[in-house]
N, CA, C and O atoms as a GROMACS GRO file, in nm:
protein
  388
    1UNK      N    1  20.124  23.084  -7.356
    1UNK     CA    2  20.095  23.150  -7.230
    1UNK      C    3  20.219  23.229  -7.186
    1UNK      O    4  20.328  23.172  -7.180
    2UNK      N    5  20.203  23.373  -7.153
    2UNK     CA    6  20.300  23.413  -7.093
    2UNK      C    7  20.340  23.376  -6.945
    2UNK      O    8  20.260  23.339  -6.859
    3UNK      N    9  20.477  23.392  -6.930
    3UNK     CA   10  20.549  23.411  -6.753
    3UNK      C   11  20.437  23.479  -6.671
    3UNK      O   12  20.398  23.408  -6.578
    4UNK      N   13  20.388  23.572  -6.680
    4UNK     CA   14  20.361  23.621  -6.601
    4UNK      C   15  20.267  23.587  -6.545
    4UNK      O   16  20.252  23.589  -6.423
    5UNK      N   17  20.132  23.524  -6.686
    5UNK     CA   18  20.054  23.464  -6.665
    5UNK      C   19  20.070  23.326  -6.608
    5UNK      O   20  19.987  23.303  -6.521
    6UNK      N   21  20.164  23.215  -6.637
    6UNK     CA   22  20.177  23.120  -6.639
    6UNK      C   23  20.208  23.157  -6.396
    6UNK      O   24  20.167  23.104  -6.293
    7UNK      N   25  20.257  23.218  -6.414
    7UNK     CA   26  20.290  23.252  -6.201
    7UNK      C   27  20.199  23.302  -6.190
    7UNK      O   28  20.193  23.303  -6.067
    8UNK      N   29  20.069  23.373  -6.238
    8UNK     CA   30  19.950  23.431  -6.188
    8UNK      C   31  19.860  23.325  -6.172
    8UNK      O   32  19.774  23.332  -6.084
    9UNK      N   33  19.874  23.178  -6.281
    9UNK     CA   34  19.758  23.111  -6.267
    9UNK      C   35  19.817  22.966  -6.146
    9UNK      O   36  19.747  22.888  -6.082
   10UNK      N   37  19.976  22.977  -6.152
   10UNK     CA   38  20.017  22.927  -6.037
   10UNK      C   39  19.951  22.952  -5.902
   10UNK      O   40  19.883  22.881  -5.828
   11UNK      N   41  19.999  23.082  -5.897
   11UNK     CA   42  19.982  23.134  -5.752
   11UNK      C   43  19.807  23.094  -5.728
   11UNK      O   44  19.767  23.054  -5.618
   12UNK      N   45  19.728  23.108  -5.829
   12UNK     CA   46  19.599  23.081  -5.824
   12UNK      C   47  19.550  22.963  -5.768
   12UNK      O   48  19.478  22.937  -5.671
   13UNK      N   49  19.625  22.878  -5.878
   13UNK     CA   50  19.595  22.731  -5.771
   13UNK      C   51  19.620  22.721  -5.672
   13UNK      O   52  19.525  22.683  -5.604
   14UNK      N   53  19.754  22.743  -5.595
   14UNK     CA   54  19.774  22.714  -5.448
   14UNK      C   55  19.705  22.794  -5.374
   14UNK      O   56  19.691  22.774  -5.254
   15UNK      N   57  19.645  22.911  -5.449
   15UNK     CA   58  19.545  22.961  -5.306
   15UNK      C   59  19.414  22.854  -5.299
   15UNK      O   60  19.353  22.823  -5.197
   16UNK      N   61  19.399  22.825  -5.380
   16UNK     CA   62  19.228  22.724  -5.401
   16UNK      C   63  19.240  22.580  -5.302
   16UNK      O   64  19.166  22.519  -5.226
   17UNK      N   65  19.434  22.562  -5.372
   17UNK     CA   66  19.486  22.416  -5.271
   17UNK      C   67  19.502  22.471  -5.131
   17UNK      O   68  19.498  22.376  -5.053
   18UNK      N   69  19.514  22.555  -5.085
   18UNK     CA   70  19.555  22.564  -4.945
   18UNK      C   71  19.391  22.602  -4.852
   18UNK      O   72  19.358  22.594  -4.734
   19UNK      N   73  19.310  22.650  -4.998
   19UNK     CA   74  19.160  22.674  -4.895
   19UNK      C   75  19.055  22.544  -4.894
   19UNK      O   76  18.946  22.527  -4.840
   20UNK      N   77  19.140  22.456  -4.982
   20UNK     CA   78  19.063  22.330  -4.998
   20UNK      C   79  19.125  22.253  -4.807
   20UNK      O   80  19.065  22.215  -4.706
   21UNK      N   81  19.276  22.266  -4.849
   21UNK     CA   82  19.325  22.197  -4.733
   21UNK      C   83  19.280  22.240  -4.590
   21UNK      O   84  19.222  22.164  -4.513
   22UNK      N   85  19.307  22.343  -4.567
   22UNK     CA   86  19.288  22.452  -4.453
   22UNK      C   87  19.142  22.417  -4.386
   22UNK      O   88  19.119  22.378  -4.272
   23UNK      N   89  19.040  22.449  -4.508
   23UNK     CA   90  18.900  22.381  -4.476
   23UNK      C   91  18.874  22.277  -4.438
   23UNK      O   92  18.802  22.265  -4.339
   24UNK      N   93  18.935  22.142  -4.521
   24UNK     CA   94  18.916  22.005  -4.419
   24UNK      C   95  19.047  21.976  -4.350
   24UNK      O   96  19.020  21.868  -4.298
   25UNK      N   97  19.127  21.993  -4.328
   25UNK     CA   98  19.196  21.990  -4.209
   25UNK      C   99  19.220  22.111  -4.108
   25UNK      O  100  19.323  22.095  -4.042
   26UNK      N  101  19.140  22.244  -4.078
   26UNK     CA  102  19.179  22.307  -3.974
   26UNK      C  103  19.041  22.356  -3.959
   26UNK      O  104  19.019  22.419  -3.856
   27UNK      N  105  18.932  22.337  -4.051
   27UNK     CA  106  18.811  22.364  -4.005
   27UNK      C  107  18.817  22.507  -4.006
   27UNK      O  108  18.840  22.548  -3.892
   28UNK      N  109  18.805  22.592  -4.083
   28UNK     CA  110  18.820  22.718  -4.107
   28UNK      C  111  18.759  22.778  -4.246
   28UNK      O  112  18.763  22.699  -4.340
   29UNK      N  113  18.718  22.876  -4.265
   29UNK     CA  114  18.598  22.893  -4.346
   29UNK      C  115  18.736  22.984  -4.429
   29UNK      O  116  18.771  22.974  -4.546
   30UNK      N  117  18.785  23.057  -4.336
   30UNK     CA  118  18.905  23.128  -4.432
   30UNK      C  119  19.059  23.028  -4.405
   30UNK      O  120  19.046  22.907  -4.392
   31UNK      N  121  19.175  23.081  -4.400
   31UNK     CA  122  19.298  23.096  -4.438
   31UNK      C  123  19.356  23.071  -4.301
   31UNK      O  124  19.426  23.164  -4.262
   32UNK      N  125  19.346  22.984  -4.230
   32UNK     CA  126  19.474  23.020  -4.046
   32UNK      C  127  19.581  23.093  -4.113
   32UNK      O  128  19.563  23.107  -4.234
   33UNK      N  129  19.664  23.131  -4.076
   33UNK     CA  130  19.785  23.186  -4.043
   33UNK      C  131  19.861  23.116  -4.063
   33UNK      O  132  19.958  23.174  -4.111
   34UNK      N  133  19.876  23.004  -4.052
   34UNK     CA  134  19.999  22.946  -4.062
   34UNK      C  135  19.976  22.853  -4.259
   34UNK      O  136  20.061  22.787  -4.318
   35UNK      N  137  19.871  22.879  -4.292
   35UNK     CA  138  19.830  22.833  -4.384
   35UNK      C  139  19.843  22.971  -4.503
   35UNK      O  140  19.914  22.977  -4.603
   36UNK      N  141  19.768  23.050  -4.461
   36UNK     CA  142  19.828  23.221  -4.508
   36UNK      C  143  20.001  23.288  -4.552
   36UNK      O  144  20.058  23.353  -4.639
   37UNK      N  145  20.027  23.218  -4.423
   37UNK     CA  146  20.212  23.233  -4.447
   37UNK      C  147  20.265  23.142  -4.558
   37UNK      O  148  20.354  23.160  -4.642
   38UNK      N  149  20.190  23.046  -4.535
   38UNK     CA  150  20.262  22.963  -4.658
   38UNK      C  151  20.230  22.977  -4.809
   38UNK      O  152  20.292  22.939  -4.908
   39UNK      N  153  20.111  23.045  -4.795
   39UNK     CA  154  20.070  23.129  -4.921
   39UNK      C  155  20.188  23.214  -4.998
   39UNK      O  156  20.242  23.210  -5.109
   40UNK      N  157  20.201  23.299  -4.867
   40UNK     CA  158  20.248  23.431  -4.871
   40UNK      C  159  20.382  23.370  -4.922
   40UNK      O  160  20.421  23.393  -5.036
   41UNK      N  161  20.432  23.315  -4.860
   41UNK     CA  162  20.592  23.237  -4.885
   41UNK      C  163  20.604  23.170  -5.019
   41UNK      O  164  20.698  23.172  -5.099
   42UNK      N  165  20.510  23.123  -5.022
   42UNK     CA  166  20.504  23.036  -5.171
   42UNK      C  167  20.514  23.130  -5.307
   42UNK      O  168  20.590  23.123  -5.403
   43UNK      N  169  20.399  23.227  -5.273
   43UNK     CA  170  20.401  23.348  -5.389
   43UNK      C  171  20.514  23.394  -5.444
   43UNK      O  172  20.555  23.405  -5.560
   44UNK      N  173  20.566  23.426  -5.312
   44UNK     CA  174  20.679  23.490  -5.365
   44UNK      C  175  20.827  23.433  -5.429
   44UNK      O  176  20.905  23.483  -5.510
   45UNK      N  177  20.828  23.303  -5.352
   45UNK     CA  178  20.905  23.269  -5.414
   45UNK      C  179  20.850  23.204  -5.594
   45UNK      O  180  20.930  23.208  -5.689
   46UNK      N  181  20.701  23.149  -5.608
   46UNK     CA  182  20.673  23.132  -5.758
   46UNK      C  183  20.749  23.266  -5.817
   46UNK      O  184  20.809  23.262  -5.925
   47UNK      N  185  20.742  23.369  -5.746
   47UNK     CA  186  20.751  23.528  -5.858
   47UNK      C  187  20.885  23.516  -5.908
   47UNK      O  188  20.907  23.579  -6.011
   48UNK      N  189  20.982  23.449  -5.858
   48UNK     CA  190  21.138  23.412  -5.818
   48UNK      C  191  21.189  23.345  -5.906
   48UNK      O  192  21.300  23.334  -5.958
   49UNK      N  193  21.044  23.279  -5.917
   49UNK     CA  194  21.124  23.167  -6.032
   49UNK      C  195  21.214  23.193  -6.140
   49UNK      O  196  21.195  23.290  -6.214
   50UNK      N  197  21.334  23.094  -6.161
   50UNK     CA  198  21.399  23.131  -6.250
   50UNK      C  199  21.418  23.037  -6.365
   50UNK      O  200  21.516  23.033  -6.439
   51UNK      N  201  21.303  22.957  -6.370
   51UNK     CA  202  21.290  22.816  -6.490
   51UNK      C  203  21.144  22.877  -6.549
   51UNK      O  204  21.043  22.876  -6.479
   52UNK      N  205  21.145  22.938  -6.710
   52UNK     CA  206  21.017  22.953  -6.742
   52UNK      C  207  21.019  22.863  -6.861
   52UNK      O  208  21.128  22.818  -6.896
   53UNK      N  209  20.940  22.840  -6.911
   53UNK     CA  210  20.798  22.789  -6.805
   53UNK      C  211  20.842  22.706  -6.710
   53UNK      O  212  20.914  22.613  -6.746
   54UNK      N  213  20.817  22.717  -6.600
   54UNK     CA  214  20.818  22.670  -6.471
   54UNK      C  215  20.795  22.487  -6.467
   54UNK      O  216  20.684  22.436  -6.479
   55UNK      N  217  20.910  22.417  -6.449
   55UNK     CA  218  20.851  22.283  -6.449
   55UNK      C  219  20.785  22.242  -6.283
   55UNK      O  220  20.823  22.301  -6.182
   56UNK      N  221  20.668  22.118  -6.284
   56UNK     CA  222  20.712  22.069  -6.161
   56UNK      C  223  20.830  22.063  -6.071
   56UNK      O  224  20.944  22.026  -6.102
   57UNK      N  225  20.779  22.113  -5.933
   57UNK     CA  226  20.876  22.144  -5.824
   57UNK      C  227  20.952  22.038  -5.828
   57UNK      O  228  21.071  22.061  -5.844
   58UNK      N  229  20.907  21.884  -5.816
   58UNK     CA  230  20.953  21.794  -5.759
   58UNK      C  231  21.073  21.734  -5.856
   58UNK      O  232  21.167  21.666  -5.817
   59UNK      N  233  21.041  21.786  -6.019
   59UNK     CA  234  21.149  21.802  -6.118
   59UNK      C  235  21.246  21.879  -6.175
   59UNK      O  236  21.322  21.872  -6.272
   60UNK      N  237  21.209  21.992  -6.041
   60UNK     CA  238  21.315  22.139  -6.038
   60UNK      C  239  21.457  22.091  -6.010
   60UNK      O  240  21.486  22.010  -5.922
   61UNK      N  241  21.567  22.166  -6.120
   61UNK     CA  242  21.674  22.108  -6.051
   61UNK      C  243  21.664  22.246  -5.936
   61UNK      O  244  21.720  22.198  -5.837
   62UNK      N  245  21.634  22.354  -5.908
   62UNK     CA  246  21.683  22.450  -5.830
   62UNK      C  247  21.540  22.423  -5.698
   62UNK      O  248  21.424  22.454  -5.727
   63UNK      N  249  21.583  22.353  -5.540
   63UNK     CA  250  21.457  22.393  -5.481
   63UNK      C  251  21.502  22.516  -5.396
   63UNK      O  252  21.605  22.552  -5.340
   64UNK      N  253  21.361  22.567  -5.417
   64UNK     CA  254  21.367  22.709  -5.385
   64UNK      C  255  21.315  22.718  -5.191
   64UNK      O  256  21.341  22.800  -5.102
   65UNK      N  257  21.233  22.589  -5.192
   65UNK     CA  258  21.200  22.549  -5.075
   65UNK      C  259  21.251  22.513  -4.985
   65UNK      O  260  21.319  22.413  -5.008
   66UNK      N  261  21.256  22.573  -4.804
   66UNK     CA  262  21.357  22.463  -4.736
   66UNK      C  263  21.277  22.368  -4.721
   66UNK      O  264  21.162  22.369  -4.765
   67UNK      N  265  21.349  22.240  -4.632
   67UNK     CA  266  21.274  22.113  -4.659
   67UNK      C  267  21.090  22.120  -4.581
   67UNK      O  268  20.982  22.077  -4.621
   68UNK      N  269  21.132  22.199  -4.452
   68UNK     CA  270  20.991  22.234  -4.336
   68UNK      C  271  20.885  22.269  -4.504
   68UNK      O  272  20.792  22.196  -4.537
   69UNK      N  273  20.908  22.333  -4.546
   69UNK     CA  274  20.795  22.466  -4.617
   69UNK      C  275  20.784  22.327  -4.717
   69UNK      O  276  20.672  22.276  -4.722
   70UNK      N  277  20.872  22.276  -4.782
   70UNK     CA  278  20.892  22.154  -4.914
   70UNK      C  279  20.745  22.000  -4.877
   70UNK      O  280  20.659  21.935  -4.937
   71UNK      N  281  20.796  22.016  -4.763
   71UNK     CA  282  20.702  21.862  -4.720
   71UNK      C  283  20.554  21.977  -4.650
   71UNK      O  284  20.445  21.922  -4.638
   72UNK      N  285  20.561  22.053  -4.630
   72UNK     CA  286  20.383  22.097  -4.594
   72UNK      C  287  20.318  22.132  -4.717
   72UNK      O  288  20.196  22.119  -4.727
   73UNK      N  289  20.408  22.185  -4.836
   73UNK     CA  290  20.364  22.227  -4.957
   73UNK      C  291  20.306  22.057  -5.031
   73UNK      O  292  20.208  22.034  -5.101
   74UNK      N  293  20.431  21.949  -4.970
   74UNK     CA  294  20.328  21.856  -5.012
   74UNK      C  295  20.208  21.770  -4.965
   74UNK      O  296  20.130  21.698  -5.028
   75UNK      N  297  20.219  21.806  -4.822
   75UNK     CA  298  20.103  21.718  -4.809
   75UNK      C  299  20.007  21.830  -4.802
   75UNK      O  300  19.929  21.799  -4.712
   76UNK      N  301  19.960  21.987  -4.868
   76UNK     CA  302  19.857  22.028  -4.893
   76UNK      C  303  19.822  21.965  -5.022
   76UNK      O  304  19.702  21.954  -5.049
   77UNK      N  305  19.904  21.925  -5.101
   77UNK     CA  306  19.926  21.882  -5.273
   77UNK      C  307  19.809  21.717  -5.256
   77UNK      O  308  19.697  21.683  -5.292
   78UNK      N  309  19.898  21.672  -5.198
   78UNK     CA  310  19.813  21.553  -5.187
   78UNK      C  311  19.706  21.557  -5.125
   78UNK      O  312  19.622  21.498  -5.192
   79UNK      N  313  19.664  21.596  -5.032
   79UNK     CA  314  19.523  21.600  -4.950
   79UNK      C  315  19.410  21.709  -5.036
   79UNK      O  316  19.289  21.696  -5.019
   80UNK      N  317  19.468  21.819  -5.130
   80UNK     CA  318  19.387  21.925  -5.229
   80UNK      C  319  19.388  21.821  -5.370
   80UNK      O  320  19.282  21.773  -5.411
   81UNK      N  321  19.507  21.795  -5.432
   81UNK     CA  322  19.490  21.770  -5.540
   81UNK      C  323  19.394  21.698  -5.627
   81UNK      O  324  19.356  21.720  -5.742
   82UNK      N  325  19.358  21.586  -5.521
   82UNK     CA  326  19.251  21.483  -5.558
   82UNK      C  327  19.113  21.556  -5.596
   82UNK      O  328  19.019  21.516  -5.665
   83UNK      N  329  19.130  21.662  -5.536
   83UNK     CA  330  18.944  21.732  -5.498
   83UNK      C  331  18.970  21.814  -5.563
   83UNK      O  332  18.867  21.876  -5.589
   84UNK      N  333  19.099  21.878  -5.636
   84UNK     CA  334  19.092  21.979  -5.728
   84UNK      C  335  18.943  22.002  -5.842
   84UNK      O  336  18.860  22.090  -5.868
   85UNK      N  337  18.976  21.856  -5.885
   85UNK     CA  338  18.869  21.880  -6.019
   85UNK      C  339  18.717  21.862  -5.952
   85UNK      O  340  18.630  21.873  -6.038
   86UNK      N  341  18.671  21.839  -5.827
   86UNK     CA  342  18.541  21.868  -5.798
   86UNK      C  343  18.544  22.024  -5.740
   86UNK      O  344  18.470  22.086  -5.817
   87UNK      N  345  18.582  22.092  -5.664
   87UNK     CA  346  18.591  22.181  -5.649
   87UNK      C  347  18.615  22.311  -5.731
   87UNK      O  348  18.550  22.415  -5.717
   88UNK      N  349  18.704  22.295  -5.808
   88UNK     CA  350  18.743  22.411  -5.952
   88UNK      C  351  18.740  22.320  -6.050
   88UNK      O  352  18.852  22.279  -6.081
   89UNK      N  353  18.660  22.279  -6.105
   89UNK     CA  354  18.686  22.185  -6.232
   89UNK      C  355  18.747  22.261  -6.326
   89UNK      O  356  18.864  22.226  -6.341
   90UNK      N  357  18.698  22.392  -6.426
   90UNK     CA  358  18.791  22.480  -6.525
   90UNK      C  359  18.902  22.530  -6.469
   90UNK      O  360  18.969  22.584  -6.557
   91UNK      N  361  18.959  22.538  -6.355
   91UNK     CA  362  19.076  22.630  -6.324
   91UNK      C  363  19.210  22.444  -6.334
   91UNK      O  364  19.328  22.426  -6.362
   92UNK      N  365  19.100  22.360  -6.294
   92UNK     CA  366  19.206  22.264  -6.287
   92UNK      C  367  19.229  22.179  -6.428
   92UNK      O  368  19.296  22.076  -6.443
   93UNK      N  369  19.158  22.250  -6.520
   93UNK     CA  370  19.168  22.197  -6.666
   93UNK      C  371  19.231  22.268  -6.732
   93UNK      O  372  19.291  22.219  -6.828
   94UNK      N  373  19.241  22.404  -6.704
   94UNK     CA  374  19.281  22.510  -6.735
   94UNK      C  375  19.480  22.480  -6.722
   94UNK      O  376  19.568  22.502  -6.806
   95UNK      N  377  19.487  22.415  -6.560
   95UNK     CA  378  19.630  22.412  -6.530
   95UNK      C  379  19.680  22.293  -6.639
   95UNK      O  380  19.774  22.304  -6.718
   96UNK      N  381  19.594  22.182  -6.621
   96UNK     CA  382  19.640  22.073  -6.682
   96UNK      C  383  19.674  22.133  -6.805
   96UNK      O  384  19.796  22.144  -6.817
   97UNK      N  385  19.616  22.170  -6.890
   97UNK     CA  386  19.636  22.242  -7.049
   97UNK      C  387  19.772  22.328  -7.063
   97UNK      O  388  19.798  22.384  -7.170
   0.00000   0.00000   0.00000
């Protein structure tokens, strides 16, 4: 898999994790804003990355995250992740692979 691909199918998941989250915790059919920003924030810094292939964050020696953005990124992780594979089952087999 290429870089480029490998941050395209990143960025992919966290949009799916943040509309999984957003939906049962803010009750919103799209994206709030403050859920959007963290999109937006996240993207860019995946594009940033400077470890390819990209390991888990939580095994990054470099965080790119301050701690505020670090702990909301995880509890969308935990409250999406579980429901990943009912919700996107191939995109989340796809990551695992």
């Amino acid at each position: 898999m290429k870089v480029g691909n490998n941050i395209t199918l990143e960025i992919e998941i966290l949009e799916k994790m943040l509309s999984i989250y957003c939906g049962s915790v803010h009750a919103t059919a799209v994206l709030c804003a403050g859920c959007q920003d963290l999109l937006v924030y996240s993207a860019g810094r995946l594009a940033k990355c400077p470890h390819h292939p990209k390991p888990a964050c939580k095994n990054c020696p470099t965080h790119c995250f301050p701690p505020d953005k670090r702990q909301r990124i995880r509890e969308v992780m935990r409250h999406a992740g579980p429901k990943m594979p009912f919700y996107h089952p191939l995109l989340t087999l796809r990551h695992y692979l």
